[in-house]
KERO-708428 format. One record per residue: residue in three letters; chain; residue number from 1; x, y, z of N, C-alpha, C in turn. Coordinates in steps of 0.05 Angstrom, whole numbers. Atoms other than C-alpha are relative to their C-alpha. Example, Ala and Ser with C-alpha at 12.3 -4.5 7.8 and 13.67 -1.06 7.14 Angstrom:
BEGIN
{vexba ALA,A,1,{18,-24,0},{246,-90,156},{18,24,0}}
{vexba SER,A,2,{-16,-24,-1},{273,-21,143},{-15,22,14}}
This chain:
BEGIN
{vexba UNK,A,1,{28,-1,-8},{-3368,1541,-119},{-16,16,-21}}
{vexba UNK,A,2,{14,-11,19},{-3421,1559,-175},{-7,29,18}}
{vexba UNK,A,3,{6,-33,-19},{-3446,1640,-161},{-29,-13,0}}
{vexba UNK,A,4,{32,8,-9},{-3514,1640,-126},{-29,9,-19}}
{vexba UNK,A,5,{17,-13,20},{-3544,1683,-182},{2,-15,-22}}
{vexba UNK,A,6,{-2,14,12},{-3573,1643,-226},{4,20,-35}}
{vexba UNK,A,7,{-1,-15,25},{-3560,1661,-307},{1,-21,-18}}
{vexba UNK,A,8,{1,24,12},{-3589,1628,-366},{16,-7,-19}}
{vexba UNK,A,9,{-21,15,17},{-3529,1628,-405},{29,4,4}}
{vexba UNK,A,10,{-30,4,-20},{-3470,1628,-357},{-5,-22,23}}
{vexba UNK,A,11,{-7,2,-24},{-3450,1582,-301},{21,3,11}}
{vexba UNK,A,12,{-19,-11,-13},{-3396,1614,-257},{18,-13,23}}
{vexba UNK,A,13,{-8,19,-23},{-3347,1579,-217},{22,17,10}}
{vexba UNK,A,14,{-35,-5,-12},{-3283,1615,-174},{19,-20,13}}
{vexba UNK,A,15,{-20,19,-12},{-3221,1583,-163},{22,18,11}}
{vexba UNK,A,16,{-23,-18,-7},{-3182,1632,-123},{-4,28,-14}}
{vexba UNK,A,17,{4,-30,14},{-3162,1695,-168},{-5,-18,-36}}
{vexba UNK,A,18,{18,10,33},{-3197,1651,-235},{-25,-5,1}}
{vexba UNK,A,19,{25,-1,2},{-3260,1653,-254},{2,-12,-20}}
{vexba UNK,A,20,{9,15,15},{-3292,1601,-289},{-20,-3,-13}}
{vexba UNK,A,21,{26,-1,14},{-3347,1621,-339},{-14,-29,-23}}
{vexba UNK,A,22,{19,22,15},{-3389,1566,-370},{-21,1,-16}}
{vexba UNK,A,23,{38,10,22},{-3438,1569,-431},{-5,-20,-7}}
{vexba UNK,A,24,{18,17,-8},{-3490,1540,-427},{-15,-4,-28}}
{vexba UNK,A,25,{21,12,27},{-3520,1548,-501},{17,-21,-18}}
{vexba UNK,A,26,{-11,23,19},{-3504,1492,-550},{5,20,-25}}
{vexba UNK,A,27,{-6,-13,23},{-3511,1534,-614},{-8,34,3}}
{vexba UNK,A,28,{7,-26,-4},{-3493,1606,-610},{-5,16,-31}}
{vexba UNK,A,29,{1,-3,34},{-3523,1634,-683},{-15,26,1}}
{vexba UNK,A,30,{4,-27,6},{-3568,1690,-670},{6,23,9}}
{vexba UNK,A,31,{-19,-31,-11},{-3547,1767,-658},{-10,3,29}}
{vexba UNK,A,32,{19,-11,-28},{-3597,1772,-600},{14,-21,10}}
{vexba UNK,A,33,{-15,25,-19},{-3557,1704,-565},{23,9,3}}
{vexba UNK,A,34,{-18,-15,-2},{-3499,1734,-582},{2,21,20}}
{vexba UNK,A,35,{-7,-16,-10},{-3508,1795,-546},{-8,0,19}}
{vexba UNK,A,36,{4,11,-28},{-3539,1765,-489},{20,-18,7}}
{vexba UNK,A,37,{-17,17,-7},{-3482,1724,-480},{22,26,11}}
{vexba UNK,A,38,{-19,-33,-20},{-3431,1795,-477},{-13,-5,14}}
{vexba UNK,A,39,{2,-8,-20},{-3473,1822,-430},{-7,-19,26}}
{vexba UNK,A,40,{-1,12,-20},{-3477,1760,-393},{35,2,21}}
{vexba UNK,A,41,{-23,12,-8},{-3407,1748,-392},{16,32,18}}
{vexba UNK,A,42,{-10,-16,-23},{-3385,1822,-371},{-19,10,18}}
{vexba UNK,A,43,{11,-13,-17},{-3439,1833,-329},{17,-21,26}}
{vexba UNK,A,44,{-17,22,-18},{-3401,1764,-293},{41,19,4}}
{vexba UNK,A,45,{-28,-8,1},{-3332,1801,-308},{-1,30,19}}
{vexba UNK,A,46,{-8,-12,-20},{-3345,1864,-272},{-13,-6,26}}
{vexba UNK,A,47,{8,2,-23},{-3378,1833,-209},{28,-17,18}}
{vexba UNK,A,48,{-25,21,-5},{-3316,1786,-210},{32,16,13}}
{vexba UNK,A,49,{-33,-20,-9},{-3245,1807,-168},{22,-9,-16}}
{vexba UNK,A,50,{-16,21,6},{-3212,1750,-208},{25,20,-21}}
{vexba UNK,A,51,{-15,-19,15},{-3156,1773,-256},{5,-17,-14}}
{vexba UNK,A,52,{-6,9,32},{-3155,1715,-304},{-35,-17,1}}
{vexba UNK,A,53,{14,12,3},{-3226,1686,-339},{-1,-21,-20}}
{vexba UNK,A,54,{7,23,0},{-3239,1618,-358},{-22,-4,-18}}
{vexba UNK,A,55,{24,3,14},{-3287,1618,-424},{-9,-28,-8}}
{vexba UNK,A,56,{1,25,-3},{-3311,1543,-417},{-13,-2,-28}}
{vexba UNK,A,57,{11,-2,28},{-3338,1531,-490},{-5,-37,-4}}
{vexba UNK,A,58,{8,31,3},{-3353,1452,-476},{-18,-8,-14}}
{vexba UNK,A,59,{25,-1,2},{-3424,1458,-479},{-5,5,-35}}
{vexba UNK,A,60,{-1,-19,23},{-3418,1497,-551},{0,-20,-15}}
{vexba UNK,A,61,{-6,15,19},{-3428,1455,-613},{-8,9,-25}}
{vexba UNK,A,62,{0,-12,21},{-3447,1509,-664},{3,32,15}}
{vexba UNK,A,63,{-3,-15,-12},{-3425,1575,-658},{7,26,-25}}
{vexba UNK,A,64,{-3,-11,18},{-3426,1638,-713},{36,19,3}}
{vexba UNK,A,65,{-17,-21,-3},{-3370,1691,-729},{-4,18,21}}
{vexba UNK,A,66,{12,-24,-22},{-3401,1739,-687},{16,-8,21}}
{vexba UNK,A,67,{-16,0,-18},{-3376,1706,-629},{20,4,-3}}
{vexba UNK,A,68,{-29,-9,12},{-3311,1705,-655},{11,34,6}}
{vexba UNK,A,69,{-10,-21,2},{-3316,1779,-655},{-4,10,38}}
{vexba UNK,A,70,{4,-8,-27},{-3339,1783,-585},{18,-10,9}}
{vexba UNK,A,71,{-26,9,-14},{-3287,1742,-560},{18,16,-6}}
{vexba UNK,A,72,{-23,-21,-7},{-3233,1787,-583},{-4,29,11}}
{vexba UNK,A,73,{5,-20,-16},{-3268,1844,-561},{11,0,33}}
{vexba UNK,A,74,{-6,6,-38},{-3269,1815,-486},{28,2,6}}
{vexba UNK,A,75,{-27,1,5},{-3199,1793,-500},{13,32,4}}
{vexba UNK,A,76,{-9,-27,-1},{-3183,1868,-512},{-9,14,24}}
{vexba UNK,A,77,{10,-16,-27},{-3226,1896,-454},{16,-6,20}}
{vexba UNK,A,78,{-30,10,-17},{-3188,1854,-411},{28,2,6}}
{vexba UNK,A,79,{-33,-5,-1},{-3115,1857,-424},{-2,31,5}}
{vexba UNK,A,80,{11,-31,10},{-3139,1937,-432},{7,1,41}}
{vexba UNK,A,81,{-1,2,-32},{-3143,1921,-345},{15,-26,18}}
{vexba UNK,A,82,{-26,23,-6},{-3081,1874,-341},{-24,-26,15}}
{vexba UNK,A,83,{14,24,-11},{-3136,1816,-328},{9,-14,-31}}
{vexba UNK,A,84,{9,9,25},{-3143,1759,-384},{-14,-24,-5}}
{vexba UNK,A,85,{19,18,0},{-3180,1713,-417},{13,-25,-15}}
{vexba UNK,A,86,{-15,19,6},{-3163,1642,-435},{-30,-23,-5}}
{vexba UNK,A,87,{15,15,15},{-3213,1598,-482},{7,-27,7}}
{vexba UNK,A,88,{-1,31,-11},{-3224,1525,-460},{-20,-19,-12}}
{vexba UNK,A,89,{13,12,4},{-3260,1466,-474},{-17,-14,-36}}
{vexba UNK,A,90,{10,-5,24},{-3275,1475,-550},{7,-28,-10}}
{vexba UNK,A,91,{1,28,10},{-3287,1414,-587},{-18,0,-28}}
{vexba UNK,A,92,{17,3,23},{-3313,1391,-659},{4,34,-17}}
{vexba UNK,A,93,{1,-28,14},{-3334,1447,-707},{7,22,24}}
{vexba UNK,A,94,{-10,-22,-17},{-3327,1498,-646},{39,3,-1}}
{vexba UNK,A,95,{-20,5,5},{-3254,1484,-644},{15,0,-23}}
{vexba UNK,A,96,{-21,-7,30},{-3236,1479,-722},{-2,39,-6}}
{vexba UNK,A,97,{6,-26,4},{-3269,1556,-720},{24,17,17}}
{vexba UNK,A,98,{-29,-16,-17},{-3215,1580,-664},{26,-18,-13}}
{vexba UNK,A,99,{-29,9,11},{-3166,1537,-707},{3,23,-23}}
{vexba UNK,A,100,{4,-22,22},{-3186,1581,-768},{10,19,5}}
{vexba UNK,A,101,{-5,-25,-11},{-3193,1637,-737},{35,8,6}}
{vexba UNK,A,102,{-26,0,-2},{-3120,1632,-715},{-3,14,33}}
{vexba UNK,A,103,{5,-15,-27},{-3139,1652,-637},{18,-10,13}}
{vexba UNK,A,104,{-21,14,-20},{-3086,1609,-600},{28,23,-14}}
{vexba UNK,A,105,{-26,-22,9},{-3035,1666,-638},{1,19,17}}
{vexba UNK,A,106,{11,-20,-22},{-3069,1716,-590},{1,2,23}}
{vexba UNK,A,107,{19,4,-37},{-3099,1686,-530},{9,-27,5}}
{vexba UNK,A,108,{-7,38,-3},{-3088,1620,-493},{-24,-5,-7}}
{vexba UNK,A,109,{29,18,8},{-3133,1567,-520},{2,-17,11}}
{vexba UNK,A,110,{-5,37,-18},{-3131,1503,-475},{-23,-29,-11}}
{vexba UNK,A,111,{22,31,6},{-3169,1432,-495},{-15,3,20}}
{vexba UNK,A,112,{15,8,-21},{-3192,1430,-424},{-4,21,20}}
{vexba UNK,A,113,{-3,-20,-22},{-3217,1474,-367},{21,-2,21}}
{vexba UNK,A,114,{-13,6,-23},{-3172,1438,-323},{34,5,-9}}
{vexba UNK,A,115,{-27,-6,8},{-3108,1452,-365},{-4,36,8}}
{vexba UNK,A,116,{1,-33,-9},{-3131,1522,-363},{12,21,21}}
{vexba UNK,A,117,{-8,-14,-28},{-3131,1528,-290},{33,-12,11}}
{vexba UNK,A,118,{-35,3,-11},{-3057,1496,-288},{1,10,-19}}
{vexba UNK,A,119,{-19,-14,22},{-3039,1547,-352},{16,13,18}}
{vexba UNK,A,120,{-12,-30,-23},{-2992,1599,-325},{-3,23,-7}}
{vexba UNK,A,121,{21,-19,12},{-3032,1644,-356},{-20,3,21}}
{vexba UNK,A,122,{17,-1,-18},{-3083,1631,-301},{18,3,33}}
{vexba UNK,A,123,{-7,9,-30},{-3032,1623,-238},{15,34,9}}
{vexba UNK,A,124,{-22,-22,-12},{-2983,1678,-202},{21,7,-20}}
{vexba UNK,A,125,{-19,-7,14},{-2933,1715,-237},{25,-21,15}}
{vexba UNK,A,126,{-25,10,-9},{-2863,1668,-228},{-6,-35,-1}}
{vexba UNK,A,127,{-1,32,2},{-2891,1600,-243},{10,-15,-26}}
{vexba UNK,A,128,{-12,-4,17},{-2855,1569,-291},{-8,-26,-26}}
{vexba UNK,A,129,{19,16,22},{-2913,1529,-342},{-1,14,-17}}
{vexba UNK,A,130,{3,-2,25},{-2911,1539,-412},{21,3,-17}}
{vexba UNK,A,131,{-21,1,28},{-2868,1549,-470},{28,21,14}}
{vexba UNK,A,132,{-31,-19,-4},{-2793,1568,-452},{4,25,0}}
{vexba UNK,A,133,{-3,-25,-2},{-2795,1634,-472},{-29,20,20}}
{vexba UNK,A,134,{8,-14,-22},{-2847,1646,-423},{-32,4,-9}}
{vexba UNK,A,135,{22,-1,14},{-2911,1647,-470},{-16,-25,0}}
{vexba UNK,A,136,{14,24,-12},{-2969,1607,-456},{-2,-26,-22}}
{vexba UNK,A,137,{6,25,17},{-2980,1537,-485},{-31,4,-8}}
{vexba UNK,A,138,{24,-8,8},{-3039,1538,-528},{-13,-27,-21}}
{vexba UNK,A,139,{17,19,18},{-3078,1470,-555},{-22,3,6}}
{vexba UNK,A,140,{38,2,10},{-3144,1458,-584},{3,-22,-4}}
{vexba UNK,A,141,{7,23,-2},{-3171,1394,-579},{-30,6,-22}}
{vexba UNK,A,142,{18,-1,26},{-3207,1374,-648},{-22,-14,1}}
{vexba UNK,A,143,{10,17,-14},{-3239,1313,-628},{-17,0,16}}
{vexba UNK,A,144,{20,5,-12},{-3293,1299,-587},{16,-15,24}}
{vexba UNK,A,145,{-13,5,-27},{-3286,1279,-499},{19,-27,-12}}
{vexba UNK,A,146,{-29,16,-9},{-3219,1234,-488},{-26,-35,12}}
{vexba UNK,A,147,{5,10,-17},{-3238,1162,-459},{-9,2,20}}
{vexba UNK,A,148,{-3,-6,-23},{-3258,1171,-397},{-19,18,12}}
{vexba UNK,A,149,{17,-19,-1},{-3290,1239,-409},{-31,-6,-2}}
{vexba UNK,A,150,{32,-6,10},{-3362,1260,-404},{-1,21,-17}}
């Protein structure tokens, strides 16, 4: 269920103990978007009980370094409070930048929100999705929506 507080560059969804953040800008480029985007996102992270978040990055189709650096920031704040964060939806140039970047070495990266919420990165400790040794599965989808997709 989206949160009742509206925000103009988050939409918020919980699924249990995941939280599903959603930007909403298409091109994130200047510092001031940028840092309205942090304080969107942890003003959403400490209201939130969840213990894994969901950075939906669908929407996104240009996006600077900067973010880049915010994302691992969060990334760090997080794990910092045994919560974590798990990058989704990235597509086109957004997606060759977290290929670059080399962020799926780090963090989960998922193609889809909906792989996300089945990673086992997002579920209970003892479920037994992802890579054999116990470490999450991590694709980027380069490409633009699948068939089917919107």
């Amino acid at each position: 269920m989206p949160d009742a507080t509206p925000d103009a560059m988050l939409d918020r969804e919980q699924h249990g103990h995941v939280e599903v953040l959603t930007v909403r800008e298409t091109e994130i480029v200047r510092a001031e978007v940028i840092e309205r985007l942090g304080r969107s996102i942890r003003e959403a992270i400490e209201k939130s009980d969840a213990i894994c978040f969901v950075l939906d990055l669908s929407a996104v189709r240009f996006m600077t370094s900067g973010v880049l650096g915010l994302i691992i920031h969060l990334r760090a704040q997080l794990s910092g409070h045994d919560r974590i964060l798990v990058l989704a939806g990235a597509v086109g140039d957004v997606a060759r930048v977290l290929e670059c970047a080399r962020l799926a070495e780090v963090m989960p990266v998922c193609a889809t929100v909906e792989e996300a919420l089945r990673h086992h990165a997002c579920l209970p400790a003892g479920n037994s999705q992802g890579k054999a040794d116990g470490s999450p599965k991590n694709t980027i989808r380069k490409e633009g929506p699948r068939h089917g997709e919107v």
